[in-house]
C-alpha positions as CSV (number, residue, x, y, z in Angstrom):
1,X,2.3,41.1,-34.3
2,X,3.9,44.1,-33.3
3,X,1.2,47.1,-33.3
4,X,3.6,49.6,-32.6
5,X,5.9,51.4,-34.9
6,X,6.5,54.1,-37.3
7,X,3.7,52.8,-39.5
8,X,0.4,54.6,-38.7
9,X,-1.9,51.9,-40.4
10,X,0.1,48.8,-39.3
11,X,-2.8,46.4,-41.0
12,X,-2.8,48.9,-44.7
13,X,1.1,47.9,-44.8
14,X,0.4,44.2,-44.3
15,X,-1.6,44.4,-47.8
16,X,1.1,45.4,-49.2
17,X,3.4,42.8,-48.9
18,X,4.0,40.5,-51.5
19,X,1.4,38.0,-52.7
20,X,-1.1,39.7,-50.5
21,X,-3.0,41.6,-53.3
22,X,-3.6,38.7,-55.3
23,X,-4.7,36.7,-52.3
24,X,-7.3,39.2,-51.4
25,X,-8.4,39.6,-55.2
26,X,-9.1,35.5,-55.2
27,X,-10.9,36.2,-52.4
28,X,-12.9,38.5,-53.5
29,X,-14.1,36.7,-57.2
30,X,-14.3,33.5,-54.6
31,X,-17.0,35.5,-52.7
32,X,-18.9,37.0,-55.6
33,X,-19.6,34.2,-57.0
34,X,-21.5,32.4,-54.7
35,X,-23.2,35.6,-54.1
36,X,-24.0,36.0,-58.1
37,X,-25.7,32.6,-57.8
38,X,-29.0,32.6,-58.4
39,X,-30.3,30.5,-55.2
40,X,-28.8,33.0,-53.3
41,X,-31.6,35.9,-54.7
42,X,-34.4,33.2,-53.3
43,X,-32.5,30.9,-50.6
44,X,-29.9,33.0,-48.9
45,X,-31.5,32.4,-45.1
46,X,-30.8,29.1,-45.9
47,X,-27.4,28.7,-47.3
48,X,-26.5,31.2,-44.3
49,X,-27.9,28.5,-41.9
50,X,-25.9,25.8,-43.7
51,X,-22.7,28.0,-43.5
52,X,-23.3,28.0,-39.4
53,X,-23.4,24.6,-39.1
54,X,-20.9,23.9,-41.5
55,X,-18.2,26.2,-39.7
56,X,-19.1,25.4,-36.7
57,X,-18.1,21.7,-37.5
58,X,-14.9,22.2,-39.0
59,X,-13.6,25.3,-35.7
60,X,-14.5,22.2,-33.6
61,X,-12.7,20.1,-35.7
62,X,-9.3,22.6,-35.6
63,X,-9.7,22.0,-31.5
64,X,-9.6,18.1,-31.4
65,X,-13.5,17.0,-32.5
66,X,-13.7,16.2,-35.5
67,X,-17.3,14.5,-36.3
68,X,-18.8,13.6,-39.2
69,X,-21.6,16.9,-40.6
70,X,-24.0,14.7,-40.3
71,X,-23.1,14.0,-36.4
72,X,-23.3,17.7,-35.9
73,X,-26.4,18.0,-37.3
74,X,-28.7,15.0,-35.4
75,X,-26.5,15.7,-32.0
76,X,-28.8,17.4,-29.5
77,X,-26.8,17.1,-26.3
78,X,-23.3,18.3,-26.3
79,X,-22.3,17.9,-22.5
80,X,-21.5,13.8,-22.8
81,X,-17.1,14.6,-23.3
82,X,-14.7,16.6,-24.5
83,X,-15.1,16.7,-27.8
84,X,-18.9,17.1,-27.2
85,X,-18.4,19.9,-25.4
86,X,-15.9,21.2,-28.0
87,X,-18.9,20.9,-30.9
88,X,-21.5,22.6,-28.6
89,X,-18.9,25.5,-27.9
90,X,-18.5,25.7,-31.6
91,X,-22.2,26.0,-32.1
92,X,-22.5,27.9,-30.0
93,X,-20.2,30.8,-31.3
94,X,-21.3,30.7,-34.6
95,X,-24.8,31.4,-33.5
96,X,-23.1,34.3,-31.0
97,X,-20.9,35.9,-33.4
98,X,-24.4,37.5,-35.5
99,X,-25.3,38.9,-32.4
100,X,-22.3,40.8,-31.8
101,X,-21.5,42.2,-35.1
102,X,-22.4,45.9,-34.2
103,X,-20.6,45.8,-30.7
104,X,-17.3,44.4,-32.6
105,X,-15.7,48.1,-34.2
106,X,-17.1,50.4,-30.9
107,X,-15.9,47.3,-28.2
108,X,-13.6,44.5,-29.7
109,X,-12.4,43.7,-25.7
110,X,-15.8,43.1,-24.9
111,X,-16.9,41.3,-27.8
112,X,-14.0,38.7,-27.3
113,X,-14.8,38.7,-23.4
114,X,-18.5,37.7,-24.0
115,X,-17.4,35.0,-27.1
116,X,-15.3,33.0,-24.2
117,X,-18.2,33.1,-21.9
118,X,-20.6,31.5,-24.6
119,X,-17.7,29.3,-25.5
120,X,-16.9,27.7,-21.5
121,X,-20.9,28.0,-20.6
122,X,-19.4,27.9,-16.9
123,X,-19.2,30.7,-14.4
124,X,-15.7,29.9,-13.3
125,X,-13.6,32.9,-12.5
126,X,-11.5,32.6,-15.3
127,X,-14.2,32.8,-18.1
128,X,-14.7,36.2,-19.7
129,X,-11.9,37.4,-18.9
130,X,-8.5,37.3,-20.0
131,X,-5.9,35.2,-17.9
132,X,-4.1,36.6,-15.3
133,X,-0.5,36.2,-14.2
134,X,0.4,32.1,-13.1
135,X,-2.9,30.9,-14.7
136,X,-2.1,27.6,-17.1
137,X,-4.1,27.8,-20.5
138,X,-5.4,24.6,-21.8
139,X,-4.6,25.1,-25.5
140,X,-2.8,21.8,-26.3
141,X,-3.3,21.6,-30.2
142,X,-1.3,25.0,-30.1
143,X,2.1,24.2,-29.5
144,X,3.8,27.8,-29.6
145,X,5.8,29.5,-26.6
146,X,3.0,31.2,-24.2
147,X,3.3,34.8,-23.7
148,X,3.0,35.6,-20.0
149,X,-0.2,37.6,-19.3
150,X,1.2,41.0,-19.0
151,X,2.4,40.9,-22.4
152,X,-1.0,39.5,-23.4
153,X,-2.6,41.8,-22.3
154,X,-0.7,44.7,-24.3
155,X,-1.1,43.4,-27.3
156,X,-4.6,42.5,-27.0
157,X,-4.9,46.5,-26.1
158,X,-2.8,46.9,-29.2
159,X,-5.1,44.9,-31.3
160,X,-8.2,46.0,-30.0
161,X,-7.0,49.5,-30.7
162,X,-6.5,48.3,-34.6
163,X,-9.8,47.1,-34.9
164,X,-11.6,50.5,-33.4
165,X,-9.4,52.7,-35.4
166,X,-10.5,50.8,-38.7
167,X,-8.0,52.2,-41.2
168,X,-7.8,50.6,-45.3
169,X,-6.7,47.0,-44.9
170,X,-8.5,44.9,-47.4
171,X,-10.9,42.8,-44.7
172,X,-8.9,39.7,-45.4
173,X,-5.9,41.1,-43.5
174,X,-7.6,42.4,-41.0
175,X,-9.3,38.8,-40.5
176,X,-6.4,36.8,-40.8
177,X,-3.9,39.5,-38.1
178,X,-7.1,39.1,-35.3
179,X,-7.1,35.3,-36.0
180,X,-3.6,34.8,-36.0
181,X,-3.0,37.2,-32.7
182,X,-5.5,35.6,-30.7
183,X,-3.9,32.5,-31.0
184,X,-0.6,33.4,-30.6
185,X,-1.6,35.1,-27.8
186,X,-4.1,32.7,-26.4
187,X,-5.4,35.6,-24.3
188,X,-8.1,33.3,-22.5
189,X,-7.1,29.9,-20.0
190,X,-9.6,27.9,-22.7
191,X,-11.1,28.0,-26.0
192,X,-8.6,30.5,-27.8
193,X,-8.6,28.5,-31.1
194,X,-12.9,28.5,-31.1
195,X,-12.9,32.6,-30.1
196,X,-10.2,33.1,-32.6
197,X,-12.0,31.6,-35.4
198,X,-15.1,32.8,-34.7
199,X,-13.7,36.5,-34.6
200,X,-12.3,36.1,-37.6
201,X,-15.7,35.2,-38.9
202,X,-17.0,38.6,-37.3
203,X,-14.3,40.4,-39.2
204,X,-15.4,39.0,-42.6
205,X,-18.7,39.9,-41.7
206,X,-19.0,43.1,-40.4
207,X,-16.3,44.2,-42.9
208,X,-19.1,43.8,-45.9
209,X,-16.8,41.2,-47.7
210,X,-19.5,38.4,-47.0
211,X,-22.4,39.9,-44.9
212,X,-24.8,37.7,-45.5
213,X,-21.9,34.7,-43.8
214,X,-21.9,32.7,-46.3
215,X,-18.4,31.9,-47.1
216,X,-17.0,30.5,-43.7
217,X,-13.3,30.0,-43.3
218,X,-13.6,27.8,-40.6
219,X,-14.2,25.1,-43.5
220,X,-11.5,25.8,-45.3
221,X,-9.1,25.4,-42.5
222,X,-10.3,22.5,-41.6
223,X,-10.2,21.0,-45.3
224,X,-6.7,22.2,-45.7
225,X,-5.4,20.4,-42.4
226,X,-4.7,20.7,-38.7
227,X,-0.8,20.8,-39.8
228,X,-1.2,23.0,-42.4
229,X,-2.9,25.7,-40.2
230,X,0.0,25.4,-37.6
231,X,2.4,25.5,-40.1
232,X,0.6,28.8,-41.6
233,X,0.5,30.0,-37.7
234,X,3.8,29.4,-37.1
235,X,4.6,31.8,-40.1
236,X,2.4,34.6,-38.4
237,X,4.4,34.4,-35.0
238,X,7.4,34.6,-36.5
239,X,6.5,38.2,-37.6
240,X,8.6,38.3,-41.1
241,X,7.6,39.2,-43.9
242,X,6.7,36.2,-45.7
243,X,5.2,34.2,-42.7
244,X,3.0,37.0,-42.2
245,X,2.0,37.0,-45.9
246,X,2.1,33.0,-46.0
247,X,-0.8,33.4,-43.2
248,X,-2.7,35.7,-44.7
249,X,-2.8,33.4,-48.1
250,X,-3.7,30.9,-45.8
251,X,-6.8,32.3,-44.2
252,X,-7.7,33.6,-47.8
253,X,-7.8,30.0,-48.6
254,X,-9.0,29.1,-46.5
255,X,-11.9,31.4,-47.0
256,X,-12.4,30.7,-51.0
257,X,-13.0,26.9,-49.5
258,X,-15.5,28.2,-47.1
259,X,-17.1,30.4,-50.6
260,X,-16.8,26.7,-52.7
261,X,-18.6,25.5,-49.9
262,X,-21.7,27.3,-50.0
263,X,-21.2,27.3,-53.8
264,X,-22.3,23.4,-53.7
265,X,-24.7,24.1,-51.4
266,X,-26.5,26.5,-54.0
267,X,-26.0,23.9,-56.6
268,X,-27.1,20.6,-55.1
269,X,-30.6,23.1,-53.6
270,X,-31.0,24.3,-57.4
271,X,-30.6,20.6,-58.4
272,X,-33.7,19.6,-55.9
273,X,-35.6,22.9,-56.8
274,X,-35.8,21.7,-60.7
């Protein structure tokens, strides 16, 4: 995405393109309902816990591991292979990305710096920061042209400068535009996809649209399909009009799968509480 131009709120003209509005209005009955639901006035610490695990499962999924919930949920040791380490990076963001949520507006660089040193849990050189000029990025599920670090790191200036200067964007768009830049960027050598999704969660968040995390996107892109989020990504980095806009449906979604989610969480722990 280009942040430059005659447009002073770059994000606030995204909501206007066609399709948008309604995409952020299902969104928003999506939400509210699960948060009308009456476990939710009793059980909410609970269906937020769910949501965690559940989203961390299906951002590890979108990288290559896709287990079973119920794998995610006995597994203690996550250091065994690749996808192992994939789940415990996943976990580990989800758990991260509450801790962050008043850095994110005053410090989006940092924030995104400290989600890709929970992700690698190494101390290589290349973790917490973004990649410099000649070093390879092992992102091989995202199969889009790489841009070279110097441009990677404008735009990441450009977006972080978005996100600081707030502006009217429905939090949808501004969700679905840090998602979709991060991984077109791929601003880190490793886990773009897992710091990409769980900023996205921090948007939805910290924007008020679900506060309390219960509707988590990261299900609903993993429900709708590996191929279906490239193809939806693919529309993003092609900066036009409608692939923007088919993006942002996507993530929206992607999000009202998250929000049915946690719906049936609510109604299978009203089920056992009767």
């Amino acid at each position: 995405m280009s942040t430059t131009g005659a447009t002073a709120d770059p994000l606030a003209a995204l909501g206007a393109l066609p399709g948008v509005a309604e995409s952020v209005e299902s969104v928003r009955k999506a939400v509210d309902r699960v948060y009308g639901h009456r476990i939710m006035r009793r059980r909410s610490n609970e269906i937020t816990s769910e949501a965690a695990l559940r989203a961390a499962r299906g951002s590890a999924a979108l990288s290559g591991a896709d287990w079973a919930l119920e794998e995610v949920r006995r597994r203690t040791d996550f250091s065994g292979d690749d996808e192992a380490r994939a789940v415990g990076a996943a976990l580990r963001l989800t758990a991260e990305a509450g801790q962050l949520l008043s850095i994110w507006r005053q410090s989006p660089l940092r924030v995104l710096a400290r989600l890709h040193l929970v992700a690698a849990a190494d101390k290589a050189d290349q973790v917490g920061r973004p990649r410099q000029e000649g070093e390879p990025v092992d992102e091989p599920l995202v199969e889009l042209p790489l841009p070279d670090a110097q441009e990677a790191h404008g735009r990441l200036d450009g977006l972080a400068a978005l996100v600081m200067a707030g502006g009217s964007a429905p939090a949808l768009v501004t969700a679905a535009v840090v998602h979709g830049e991060l991984l077109a960027l791929r601003p880190f050598t490793t886990h773009n996809g897992l710091v990409a999704r769980a900023a996205e969660r921090i948007v939805l968040i910290n924007s008020g649209l679900d506060p309390k995390s219960v509707c988590p996107a990261e299900v609903g892109h993993a429900e709708l399909g590996r191929a279906a989020y490239l193809a939806a990504l693919d529309g993003y980095v092609s900066g036009t009009p409608q692939g923007m806009a088919a993006w942002i449906a996507h993530c929206g979604r992607a999000v009202e799968l998250g929000a049915r989610e946690s719906t049936a969480v609510c109604e299978a722990l009203q089920r056992g509480a009767a």
